[in-house]
N, C-alpha and C positions, 0 to 999 in steps of 0.2 A: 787653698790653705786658709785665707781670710774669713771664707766661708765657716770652716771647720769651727774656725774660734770662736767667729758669732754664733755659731749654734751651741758648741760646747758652753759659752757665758749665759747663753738663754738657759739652757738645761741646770748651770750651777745655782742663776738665779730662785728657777722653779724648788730646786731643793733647800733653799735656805729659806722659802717660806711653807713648804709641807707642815713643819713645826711637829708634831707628834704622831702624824700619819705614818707610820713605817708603811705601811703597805704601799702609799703612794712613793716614799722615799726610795722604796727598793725596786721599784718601777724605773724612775727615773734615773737611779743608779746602774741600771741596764741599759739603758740608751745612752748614759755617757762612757758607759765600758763601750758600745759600740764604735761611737764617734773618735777614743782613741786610737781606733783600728782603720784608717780610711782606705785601705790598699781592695784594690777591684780587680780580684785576681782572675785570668785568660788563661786559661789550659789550654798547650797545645797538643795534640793528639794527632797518632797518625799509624801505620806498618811501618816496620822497619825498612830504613832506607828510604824514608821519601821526603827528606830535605827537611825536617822540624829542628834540630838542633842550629842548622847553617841560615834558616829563618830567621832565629831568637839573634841570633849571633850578628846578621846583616840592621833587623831592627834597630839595635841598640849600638852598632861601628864598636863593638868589640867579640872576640873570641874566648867568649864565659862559658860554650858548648861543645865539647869535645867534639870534630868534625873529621873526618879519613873514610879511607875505604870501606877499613877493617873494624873500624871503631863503632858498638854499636852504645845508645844510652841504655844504661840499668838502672838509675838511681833517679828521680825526680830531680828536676834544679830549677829552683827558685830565684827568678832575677827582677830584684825589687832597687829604689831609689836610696841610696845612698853612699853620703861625702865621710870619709876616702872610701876607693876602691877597695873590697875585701872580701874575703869567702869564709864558711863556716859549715861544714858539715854536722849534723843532728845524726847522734847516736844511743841508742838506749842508754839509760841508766841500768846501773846493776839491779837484776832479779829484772828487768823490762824487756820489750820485745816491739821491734820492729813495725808495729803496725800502723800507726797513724802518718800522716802525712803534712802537707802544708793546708789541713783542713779546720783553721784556726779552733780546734779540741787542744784540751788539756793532754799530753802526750808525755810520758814516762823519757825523756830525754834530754842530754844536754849537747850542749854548743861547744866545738872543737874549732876552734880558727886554723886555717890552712891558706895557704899561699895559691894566690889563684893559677898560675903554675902547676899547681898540684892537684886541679880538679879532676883533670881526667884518670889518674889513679885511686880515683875514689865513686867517681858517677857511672863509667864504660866497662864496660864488658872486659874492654880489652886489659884494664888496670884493676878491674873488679870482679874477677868474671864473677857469676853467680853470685853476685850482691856479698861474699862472703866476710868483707870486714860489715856485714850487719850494717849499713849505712839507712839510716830512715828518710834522709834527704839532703841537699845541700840549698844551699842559699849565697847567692853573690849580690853585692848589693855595687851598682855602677853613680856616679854623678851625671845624671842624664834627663836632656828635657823632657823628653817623652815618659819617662817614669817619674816626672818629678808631679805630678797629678795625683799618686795613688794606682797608675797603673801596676800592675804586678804579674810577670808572666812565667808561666810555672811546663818546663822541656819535661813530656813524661816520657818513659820510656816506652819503645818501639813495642806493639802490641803483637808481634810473632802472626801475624794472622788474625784477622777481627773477631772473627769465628772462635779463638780459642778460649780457655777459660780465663787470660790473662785481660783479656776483656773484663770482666767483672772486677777489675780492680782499675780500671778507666773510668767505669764507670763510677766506680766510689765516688770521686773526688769532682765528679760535676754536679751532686747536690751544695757543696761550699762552692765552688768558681759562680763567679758572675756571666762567663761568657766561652764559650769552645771554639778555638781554631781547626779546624779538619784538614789535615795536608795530604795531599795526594799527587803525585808527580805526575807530570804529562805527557808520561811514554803510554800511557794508556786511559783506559776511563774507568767509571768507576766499578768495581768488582763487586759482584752480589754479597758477602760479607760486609764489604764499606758499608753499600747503602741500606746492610741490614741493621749495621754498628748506629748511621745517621737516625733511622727511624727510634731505635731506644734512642737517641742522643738529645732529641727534639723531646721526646714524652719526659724526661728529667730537669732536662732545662733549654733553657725555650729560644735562649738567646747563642745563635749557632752560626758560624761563619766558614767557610771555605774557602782555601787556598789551595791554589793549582800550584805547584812548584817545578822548578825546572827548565822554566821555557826558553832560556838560551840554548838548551839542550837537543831540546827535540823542536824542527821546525814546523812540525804538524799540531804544534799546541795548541790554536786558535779551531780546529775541527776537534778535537780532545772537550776543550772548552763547552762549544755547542752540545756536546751530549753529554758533560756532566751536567749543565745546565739544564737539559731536559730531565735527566735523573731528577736532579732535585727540585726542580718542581711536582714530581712526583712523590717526593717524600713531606715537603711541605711547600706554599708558593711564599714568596718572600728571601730564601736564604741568600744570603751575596754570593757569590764565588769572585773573589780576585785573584787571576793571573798574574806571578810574578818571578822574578827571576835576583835570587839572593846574592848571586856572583855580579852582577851588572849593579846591584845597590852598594855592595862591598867596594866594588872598582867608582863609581862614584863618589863613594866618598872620601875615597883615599886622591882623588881628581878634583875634588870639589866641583864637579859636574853636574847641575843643576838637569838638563836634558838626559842626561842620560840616567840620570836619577825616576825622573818623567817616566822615562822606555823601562823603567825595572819593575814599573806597577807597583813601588811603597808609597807612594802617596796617597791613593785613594784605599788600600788597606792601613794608612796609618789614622788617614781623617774620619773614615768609617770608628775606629775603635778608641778614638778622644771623644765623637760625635754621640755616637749610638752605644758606647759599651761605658765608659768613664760616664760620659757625661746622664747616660741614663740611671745609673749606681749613683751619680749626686742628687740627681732630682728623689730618687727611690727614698736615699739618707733624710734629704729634707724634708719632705710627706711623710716618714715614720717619726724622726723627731719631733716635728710639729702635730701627728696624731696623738704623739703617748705628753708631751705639753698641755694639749689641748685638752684633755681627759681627766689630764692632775688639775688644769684650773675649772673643770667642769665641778668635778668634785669636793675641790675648797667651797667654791663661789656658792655652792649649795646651802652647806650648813653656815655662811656667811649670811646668806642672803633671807633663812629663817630666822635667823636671830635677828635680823635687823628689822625684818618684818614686824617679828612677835614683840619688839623694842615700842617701833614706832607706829604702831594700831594694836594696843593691847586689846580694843575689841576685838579683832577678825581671828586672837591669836589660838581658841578652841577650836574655829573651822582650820587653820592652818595644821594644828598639830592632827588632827581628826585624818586631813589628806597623807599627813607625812606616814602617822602611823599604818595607813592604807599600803601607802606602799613601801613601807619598810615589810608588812608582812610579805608583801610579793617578794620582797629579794629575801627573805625566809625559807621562803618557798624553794628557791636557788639551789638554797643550802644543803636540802636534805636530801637525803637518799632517795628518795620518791619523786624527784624534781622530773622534770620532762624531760632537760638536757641528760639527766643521767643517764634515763631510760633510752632514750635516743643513743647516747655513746655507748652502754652495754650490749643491747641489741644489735647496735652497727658492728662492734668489734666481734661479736659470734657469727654474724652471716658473713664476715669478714674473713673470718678465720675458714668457713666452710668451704668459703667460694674459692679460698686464696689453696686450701688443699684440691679441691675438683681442678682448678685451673693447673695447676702442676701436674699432678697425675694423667691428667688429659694429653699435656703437652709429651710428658716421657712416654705414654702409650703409643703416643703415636709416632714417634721414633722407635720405639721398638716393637712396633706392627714394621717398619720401614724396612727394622735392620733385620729382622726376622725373615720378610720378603727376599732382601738382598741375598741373604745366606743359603737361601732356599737355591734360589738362580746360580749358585758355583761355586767351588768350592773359597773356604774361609780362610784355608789354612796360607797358602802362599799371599795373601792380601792381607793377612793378620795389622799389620802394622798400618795401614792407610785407613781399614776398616774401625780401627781403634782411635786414629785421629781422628778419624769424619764423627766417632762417635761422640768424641771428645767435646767437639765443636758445636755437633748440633746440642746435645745436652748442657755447654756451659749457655746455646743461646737461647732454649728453653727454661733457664734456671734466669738468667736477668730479663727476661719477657716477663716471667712471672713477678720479680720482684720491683720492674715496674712497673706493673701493672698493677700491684700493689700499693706501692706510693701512691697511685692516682686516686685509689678508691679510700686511701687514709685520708688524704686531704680532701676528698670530696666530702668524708664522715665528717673531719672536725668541719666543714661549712656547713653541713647540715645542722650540728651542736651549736653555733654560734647562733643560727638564726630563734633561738629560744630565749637571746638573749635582747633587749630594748634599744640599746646602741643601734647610732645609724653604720657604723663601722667598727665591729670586733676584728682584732688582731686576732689571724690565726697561726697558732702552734707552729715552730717549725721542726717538723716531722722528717728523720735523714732514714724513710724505711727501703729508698734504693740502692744504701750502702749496700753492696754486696763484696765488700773484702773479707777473705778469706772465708767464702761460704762456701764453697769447696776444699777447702785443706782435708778435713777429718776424710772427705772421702777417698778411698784405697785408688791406684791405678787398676783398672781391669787385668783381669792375669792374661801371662803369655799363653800362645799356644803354640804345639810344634805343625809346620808346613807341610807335613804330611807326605815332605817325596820320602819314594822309596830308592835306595841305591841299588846298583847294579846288582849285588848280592844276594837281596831280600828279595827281588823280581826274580831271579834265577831257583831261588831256595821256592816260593810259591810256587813256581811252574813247574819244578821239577817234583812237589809235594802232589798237586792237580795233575800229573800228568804217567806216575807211578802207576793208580791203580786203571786205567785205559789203558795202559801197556801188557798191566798184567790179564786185564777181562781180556782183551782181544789176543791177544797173544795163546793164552788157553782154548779160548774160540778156534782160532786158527790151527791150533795142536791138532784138534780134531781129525784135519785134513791134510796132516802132515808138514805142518811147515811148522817152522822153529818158534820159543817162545818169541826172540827178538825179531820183528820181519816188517817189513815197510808196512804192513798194515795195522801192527798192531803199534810201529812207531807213528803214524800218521793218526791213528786215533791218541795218542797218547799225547801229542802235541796241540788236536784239538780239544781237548780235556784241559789241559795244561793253562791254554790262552784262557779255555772258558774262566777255571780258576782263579788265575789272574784279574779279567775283568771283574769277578764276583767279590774278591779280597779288596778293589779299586773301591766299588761302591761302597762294600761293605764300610770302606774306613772314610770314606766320604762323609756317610751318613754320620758316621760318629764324630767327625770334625764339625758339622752342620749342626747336632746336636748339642757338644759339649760348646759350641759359639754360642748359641742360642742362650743356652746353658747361663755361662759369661754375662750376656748381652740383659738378661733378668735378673741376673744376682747383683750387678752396678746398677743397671735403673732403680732395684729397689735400695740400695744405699744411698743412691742417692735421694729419692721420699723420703726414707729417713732421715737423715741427714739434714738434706734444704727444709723441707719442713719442721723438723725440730727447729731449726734457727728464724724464720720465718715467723711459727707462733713467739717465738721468745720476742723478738723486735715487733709483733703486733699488741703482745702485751705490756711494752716500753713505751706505744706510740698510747695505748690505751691510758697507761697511767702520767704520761706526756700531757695529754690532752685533756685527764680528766685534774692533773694539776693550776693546769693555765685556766680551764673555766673557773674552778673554785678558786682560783684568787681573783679573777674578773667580780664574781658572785660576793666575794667575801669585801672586797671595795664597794660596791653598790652598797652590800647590809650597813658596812660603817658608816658610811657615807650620810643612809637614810638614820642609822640611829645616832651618831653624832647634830642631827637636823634636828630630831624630837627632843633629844636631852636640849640642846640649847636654846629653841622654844621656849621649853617649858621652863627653863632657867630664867629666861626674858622674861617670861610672864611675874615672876616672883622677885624683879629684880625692882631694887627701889628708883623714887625719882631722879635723885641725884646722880646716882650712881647707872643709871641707864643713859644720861644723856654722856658721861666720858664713854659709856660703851659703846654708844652708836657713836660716837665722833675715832673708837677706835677702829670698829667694823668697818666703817667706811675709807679710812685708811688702807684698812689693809684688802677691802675691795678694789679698791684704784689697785695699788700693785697687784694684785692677781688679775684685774683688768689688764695693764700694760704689759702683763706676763703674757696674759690670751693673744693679747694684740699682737705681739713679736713674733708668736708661733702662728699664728693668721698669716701674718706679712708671709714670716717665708715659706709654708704652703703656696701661696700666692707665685712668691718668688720660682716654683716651680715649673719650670717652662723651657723650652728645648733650646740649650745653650746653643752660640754659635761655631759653625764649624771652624775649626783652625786650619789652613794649609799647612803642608809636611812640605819641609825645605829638607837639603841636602844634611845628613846625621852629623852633627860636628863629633872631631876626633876624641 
């Protein structure tokens, strides 16, 4: 907190001496909008049922996460620091809609106080089901030491299957979070969905952690352990995984049990995420404060330091202006539409857009060469239902493959943009293009299809249609020789007729279930092309005009910069004796403060360095 205020007074200070620079004033006016915001929010993520809610809840020694059998979470909940204890659920405003979350965005909604009592008829399925009082989140705010840092932990709800499309809305909300919890219970390991969920999870954001839950449960946790451990070193080397056990921390601290506290594994998951997730998010805060300080006194100290020049050696002050004007025309250059960075960021965003269609299209082809396969190999119609989940699944995971993979190649664009630029460190854009909320809604559910049995009825009515005219051929055959139309021969050919039939009406409607699947299975992949791709280009043209924003204000501070330096040269040069010597005694004043300004933002760059870890003692009540 001490921290915060000394950087908040540095930041106020820098702005009280900008003086008539808006451009650098609205700079710094961003960095202190940030600094108001310290909270370093941990998403926890996980399948339904795997101990996330009773987590959050054992964390903080209270029950702010609806916890039961039957109870599953629907509604995000946000549990942040604050004195008294209170809940508030976020509901659209009139004419607004549901869709933002605790991803610190402007969000069409307001704040409803409810009695924390009351949360789980408004967060659980069981009080909520299907989200239907429209809830956008809730937030409980606890007096707790562990959140009193700025921690901020955010219960989302249970993802039904990692695989499914609900997935894509987990993923939203990890380009805001600072850090991912992964929970996974220790009745088993991990499932090729989880660690397909892990692999996007790592490509969005980097800073990813695992938790085993459960382990008073199952006594096989500690071999559970060992091969989710191998898993993830397979997805990336680094990730933690801490085993722990939420009921053994609950009963701790209602014990004030120090050891068995020890045995529940929240200590080195709580010191991990003051150490490496808080204390990382401080350092981060202090190296961007002290870059965007450090930038605004580069750019005073400039036109400071030609004026003072051009003051005190009116000789040199024709070569001085001669270099300024040099390179004021270079940040000219910046400006215009011809610039190199533009060329670079137009360019980028059309092969951008090409690659990001190939790479979708590629992805849904190839699921439906798969399902196309599958369909071929048996009938469709009794599997209808599992075949439309699997399809479900792999197309929502082909749809956030591609939209992370996207994000990587937009940030990799705005680095390539920046490096056009003279700074030894350009700030880049920050680009949210792996939101993928609601980038499936427009698309339809695939339609039903019927099963394709036949009843007892409709096999009887075929066979008896197939097996009519073999009764009647051989029956007149037989006449011939005197034996009646109806007679074991020409019943026995008429019964083989009959099955032939049958079998031929089997295939016949096979094929047509096989086709009209198929059918299905290319009418959704192409809605969805259209579809994801429509939104897709819409959010690369956002990141385009994102990015080509933030250079031209970068661009457009350099030009100021360099022509507030000529004009005041060339001022100097024309300024008289007298009146040059109070100049330069005021220039140099107001160099010392924007020195000592620099200085400050120096230090705490400096100050930058890997806090100490704190031991996790038993949760007080």
């Amino acid at each position: 907190m001490a921290e915060t205020v000394r950087m908040t007074t540095l930041v106020e200070q820098g702005i009280a001496v900008v003086g008539e620079r808006n451009d650098l004033r609205r700079r710094l006016e961003n960095t202190l909008e940030r600094l108001r915001d310290p909270s370093v929010r941990v998403i926890v993520v996980g399948e339904f049922k795997q101990g996330k809610s009773q987590l959050i809840n054992a964390m903080v020694n209270a029950p702010v996460c609806p916890v039961d059998d039957d109870i599953a979470t629907t509604v995000p909940t946000v549990v942040r620091q604050g004195d008294p204890a209170s809940a508030v659920v976020l509901v659209p405003r009139h004419g607004g809609s549901a869709t933002e979350t605790d991803s610190g965005q402007e969000a069409p909604v307001e704040r409803q106080p409810i009695g924390l009592d009351e949360l789980a008829d408004y967060v659980s399925e069981k009080g909520n089901p299907g989200n239907a009082k429209n809830i956008v989140a809730a937030e409980v705010s606890l007096p707790r030491k562990l959140l009193a840092g700025g921690l901020t932990l955010v219960d989302s709800p249970g993802v039904g299957g990692l695989g499914s499309s609900h997935t894509l809305t987990t993923l939203t909300a990890l380009p805001s979070a600072h850090a991912m919890v992964f929970v996974s219970d220790a009745s088993q390991e991990y499932t090729e969905p989880e660690i397909r969920f892990l692999h996007q999870a790592m490509r969005v954001s980097p800073n990813v952690l695992c938790v085993l839950s459960k382990t008073d449960l199952y006594p096989s946790w500690r071999q559970i352990a060992d091969l989710d451990k191998g898993h993830l070193e397979a997805v990336g080397p680094g990730i933690p995984l801490f085993p722990v056990s939420s009921e053994l921390r609950l009963q701790a601290a209602r014990l004030q049990d120090t050891e068995l506290n020890d045995e529940s594994g929240f200590p080195a998951l709580i010191s991990h995420l003051r150490t490496n997730i808080v204390g990382e998010a401080a350092r981060l805060q202090r190296r961007s404060v002290a870059h965007d300080v450090l930038s605004v006194t580069d750019h005073l100290r400039l036109a400071l330091q030609s004026e003072l020049g051009a003051l005190e050696n009116p000789e040199g002050t024709p070569q001085m202006i001669a270099g300024l004007k040099a390179a004021k025309e270079d940040a000219d250059a910046l400006r215009k539409r011809s610039a190199r960075w533009q060329i670079t960021l137009n360019d980028g965003i059309g092969d951008l857009i090409a690659d990001m269609e190939y790479d979708l299209k590629d992805r849904l082809r190839r699921i439906q060469r798969e399902a196309e396969a599958a369909i071929d190999q048996g009938d469709p119609g009794p599997a209808w239902e599992q075949f439309t989940k699997w399809l479900e699944q792999s197309t929502a995971a082909a749809v956030s493959d591609t939209f992370v993979w996207t994000s990587e190649r937009a940030q990799w664009l705005a680095g390539q943009v920046a490096e056009h630029f003279s700074e030894e460190e350009v700030a880049l854009p920050a680009l949210q293009v792996a939101d993928t909320g609601g980038v499936l809604d427009p698309v339809a559910d695939i339609q039903e299809m019927e099963d394709g049995r036949m009843g007892p009825l409709q096999k009887i009515l075929i066979g008896m249609r197939g097996s009519y005219g073999g009764v009647l051929m051989f029956g007149l055959l037989t006449g011939l020789f005197g034996l009646a139309l109806i007679n074991p021969l020409s019943v026995g050919a008429g019964l083989m007729l009959g099955r032939k039939a049958y079998r031929e009406e089997q295939d016949a409607r096979l094929k047509r279930r096989q086709a009209e699947a198929k059918m299905l299975v290319r009418k959704q992949v192409d809605d969805v092309v259209f579809q994801v791709g429509k939104q897709l280009k819409d959010r690369l043209r956002m990141v385009q005009r994102a990015t080509r924003d933030h250079f031209t204000d970068i661009a457009e501070e350099h030009h100021r910069s360099l022509t507030e330096s000529v004009a005041a040269a060339q001022k100097a040069a024309a300024t008289y004796a007298v009146e040059r010597d109070m100049r330069i005694k005021e220039i140099r004043n107001q160099l010392r403060t924007v020195d000592a300004l620099s200085s400050g933002a120096q230090q705490l760059q400096d100050r930058s360095a890997d806090p100490q870890p704190t031991p996790s003692t038993v949760p007080a009540g």
